[in-house]
N, C-alpha and C positions, 0 to 999 in steps of 0.2 A: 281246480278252477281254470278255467281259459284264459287266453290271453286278455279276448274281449273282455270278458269276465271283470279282468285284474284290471283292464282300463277303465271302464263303468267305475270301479271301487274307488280307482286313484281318482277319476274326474267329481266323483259324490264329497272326498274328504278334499279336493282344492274348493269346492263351491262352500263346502261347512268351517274349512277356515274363513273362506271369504263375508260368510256372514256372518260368524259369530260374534261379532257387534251389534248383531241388529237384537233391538231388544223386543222382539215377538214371539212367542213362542214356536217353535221349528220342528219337524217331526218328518219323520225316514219314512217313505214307501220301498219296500225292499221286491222286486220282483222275479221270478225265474228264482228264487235264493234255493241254492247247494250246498249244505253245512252252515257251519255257523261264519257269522259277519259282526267285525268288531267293532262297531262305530261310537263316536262320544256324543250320541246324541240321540232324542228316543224315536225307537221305530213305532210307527204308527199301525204297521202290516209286516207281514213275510208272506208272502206271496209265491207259493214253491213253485218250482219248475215239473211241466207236466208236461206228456208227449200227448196226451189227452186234448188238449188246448191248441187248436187249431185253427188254420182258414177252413175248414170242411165240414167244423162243428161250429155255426152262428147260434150266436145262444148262447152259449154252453152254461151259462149258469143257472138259467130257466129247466133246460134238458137235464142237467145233471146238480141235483139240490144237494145232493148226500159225498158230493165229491167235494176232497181237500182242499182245489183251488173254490169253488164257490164258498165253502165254511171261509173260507181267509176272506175274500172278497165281503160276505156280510159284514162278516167283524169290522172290514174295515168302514165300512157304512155306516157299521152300529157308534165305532168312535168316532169322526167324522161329526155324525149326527149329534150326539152327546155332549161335543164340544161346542158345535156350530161354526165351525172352520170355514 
């Protein structure tokens, strides 16, 4: 994991202490994820990190249906949708 990385992680678990009063229900977009991520709260997606996934490929979910980031991308749609978020 990068530095970046390790700061995204630490700035996600100061906002999830910060909310974890709020009595709504809460859920993780986890994006670019590299191995596993330990959070005490449910993720909603993982959304892998892909060199696929570019400025030079617009679209990319319409062009590429059978690829891992668009399968993650529906699901996250399909839950989303299911819940009415």
């Amino acid at each position: 994991m990068s530095g970046a990385d390790r700061l995204d992680l630490n700035g996600l678990k100061t906002l999830l202490e910060v909310i974890r009063e709020v009595k709504t229900p809460k859920f993780v977009v986890l994006n670019r994820v590299v191995g596993e991520v330990d959070l005490d709260v449910p993720v909603a997606a993982k959304i892998p990190c892909s060199c696929d996934v570019n400025m030079d490929n617009p679209f990319f979910v319409e062009r590429f249906p059978q690829h891992d980031v668009t399968r993650r991308i529906e699901e996250l749609a399909k839950f989303i949708a299911d819940r009415r978020l």
